[in-house]
FITIMI-346537 format. One record per residue: x, y, z of N, C-alpha, C, O in turn; residue in one letter; residue number from 1. Coordinates in Angstrom, 3 decimals. Each point is the difference from the previous one (the first is absolute). Example, Ala and Ser with C-alpha at 12.3 -4.5 7.8 and 13.67 -1.06 7.14 Angstrom:
REM residues 2
<<13.190, -5.690, 7.800>, <-0.890, 1.190, 0.000>, <0.900, 1.200, 0.000>, <1.036, -0.019, 0.665>, a, 1>,
<<-1.386, 1.069, -1.385>, <0.820, 1.190, 0.060>, <-0.770, 1.090, 0.730>, <0.509, 1.108, 0.169>, s, 2>,
//
This chain:
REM residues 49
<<124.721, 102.372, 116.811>, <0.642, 0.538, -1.184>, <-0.678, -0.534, -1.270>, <-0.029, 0.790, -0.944>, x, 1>,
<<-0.539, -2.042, 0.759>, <-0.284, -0.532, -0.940>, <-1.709, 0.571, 0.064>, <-0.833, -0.279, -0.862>, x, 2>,
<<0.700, 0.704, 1.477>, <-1.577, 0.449, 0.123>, <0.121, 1.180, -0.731>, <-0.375, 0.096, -1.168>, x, 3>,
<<0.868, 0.779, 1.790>, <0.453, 1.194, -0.655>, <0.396, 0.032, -1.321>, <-0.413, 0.941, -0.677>, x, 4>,
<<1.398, -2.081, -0.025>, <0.203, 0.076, -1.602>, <-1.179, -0.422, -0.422>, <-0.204, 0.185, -1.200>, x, 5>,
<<-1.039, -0.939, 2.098>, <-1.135, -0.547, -1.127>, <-0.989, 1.330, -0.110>, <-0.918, 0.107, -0.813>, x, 6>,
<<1.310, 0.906, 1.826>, <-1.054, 0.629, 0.328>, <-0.079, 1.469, -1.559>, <-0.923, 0.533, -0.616>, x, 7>,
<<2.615, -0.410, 0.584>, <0.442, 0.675, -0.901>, <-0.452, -0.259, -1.686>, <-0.598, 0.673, -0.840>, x, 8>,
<<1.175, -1.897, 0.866>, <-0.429, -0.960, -1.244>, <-1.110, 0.292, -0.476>, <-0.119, 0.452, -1.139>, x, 9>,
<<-1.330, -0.764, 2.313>, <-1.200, 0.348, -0.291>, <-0.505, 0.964, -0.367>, <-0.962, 0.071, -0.764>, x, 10>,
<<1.668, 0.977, 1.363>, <-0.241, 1.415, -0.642>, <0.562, 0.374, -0.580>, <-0.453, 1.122, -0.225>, x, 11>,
<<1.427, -1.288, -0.385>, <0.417, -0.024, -1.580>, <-0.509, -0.551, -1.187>, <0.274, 0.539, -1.072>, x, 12>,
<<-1.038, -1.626, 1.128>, <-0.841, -0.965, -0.772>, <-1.052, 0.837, -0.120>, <-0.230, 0.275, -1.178>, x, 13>,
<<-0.712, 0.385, 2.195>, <-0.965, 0.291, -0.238>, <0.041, 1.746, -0.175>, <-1.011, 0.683, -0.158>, x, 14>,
<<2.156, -0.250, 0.214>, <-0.054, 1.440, -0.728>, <0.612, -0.396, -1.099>, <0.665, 0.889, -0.533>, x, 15>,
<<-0.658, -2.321, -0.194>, <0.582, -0.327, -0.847>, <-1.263, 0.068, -1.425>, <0.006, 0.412, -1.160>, x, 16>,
<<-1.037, -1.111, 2.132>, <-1.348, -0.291, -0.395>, <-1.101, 1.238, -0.372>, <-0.905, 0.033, -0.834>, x, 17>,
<<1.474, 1.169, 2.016>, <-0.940, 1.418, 0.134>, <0.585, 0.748, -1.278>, <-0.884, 0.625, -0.587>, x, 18>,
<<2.224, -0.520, -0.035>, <0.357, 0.484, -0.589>, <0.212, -0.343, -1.550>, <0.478, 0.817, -0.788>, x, 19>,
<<-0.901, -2.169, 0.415>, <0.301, -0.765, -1.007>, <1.342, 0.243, -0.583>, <0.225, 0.225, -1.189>, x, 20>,
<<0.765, -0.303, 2.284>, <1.355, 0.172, -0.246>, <0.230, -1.838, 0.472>, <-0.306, -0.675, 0.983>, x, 21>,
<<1.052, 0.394, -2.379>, <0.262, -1.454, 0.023>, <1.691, -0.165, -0.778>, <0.090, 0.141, -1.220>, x, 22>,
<<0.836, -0.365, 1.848>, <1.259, -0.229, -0.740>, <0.068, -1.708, -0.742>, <0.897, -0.737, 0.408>, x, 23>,
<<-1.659, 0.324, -1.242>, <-0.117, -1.073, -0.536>, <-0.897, -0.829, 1.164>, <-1.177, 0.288, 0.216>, x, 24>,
<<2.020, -1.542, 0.628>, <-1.282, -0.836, 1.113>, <0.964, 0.680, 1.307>, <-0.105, -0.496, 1.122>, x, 25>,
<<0.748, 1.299, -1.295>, <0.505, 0.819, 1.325>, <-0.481, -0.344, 1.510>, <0.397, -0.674, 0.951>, x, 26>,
<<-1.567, 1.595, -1.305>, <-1.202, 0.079, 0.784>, <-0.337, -1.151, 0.972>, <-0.016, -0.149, 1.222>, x, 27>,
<<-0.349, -0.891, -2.746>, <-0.438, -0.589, 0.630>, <1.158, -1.295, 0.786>, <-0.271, -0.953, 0.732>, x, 28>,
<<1.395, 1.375, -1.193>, <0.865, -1.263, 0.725>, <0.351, 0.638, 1.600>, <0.360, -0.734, 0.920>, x, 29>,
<<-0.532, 2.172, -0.788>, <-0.429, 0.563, 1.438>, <-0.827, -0.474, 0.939>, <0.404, -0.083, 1.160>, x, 30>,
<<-1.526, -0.252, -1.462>, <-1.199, -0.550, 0.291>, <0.537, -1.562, 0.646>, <0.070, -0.245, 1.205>, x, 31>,
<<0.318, -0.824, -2.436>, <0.153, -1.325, 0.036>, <1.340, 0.351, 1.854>, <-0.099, -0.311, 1.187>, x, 32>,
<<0.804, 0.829, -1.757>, <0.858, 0.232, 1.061>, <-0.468, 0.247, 1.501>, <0.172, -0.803, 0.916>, x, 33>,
<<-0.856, 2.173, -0.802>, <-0.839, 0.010, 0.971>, <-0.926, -0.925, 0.469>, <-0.134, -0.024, 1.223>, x, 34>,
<<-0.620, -0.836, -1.961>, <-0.691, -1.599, 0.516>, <0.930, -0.698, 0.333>, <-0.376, -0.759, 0.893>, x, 35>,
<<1.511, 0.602, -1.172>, <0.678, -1.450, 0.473>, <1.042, 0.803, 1.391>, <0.364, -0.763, 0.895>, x, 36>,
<<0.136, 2.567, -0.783>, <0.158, -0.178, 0.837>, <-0.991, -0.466, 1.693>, <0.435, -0.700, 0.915>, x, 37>,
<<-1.652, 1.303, -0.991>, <-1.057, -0.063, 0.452>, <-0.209, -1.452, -0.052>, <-0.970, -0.054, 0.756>, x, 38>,
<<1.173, -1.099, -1.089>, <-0.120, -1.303, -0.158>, <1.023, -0.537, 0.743>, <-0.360, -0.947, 0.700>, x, 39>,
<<1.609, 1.271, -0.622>, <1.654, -0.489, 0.353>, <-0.569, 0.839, 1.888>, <0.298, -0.543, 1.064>, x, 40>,
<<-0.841, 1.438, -1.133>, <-0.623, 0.348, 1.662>, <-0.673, -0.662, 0.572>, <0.224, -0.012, 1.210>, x, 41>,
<<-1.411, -0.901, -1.728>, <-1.037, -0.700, 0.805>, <0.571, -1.173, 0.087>, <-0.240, -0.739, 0.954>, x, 42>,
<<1.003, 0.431, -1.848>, <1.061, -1.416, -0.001>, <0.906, 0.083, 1.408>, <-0.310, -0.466, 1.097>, x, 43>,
<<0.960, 0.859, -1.292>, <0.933, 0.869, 1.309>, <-0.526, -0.065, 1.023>, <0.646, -0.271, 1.012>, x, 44>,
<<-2.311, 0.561, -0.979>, <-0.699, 0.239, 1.416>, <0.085, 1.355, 0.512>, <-0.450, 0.028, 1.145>, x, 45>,
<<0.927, 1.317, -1.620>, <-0.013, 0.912, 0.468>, <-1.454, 0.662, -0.332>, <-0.812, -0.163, -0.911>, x, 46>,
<<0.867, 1.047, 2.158>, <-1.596, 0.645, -1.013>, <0.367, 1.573, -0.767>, <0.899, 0.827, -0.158>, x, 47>,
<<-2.445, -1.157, -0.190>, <0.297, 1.014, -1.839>, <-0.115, 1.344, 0.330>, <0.508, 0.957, -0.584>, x, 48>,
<<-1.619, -0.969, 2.124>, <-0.691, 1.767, 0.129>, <1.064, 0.106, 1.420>, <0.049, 1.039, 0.658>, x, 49>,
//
């Protein structure tokens, strides 16, 4: 499940990036989010792929 919200995240960030659609640091607090869930996984020990 948590793979899946980082996976989302990421592609929101980066049609965030394709579109220069930015709601103030929006974007980019999507991004920060998606790294630390992706971080809180390898911690865990689960795998990512």
């Amino acid at each position: 499940m948590l793979y899946t919200i980082a996976i989302i995240l990421l592609i929101l960030w980066l049609l965030g990036l394709v579109t220069s659609y930015t709601l103030g640091g929006f974007i980019h607090i999507l991004l920060v989010i998606a790294i630390i869930v992706v971080i809180i996984k390898l911690i865990r020990g689960e795998k990512i792929l």
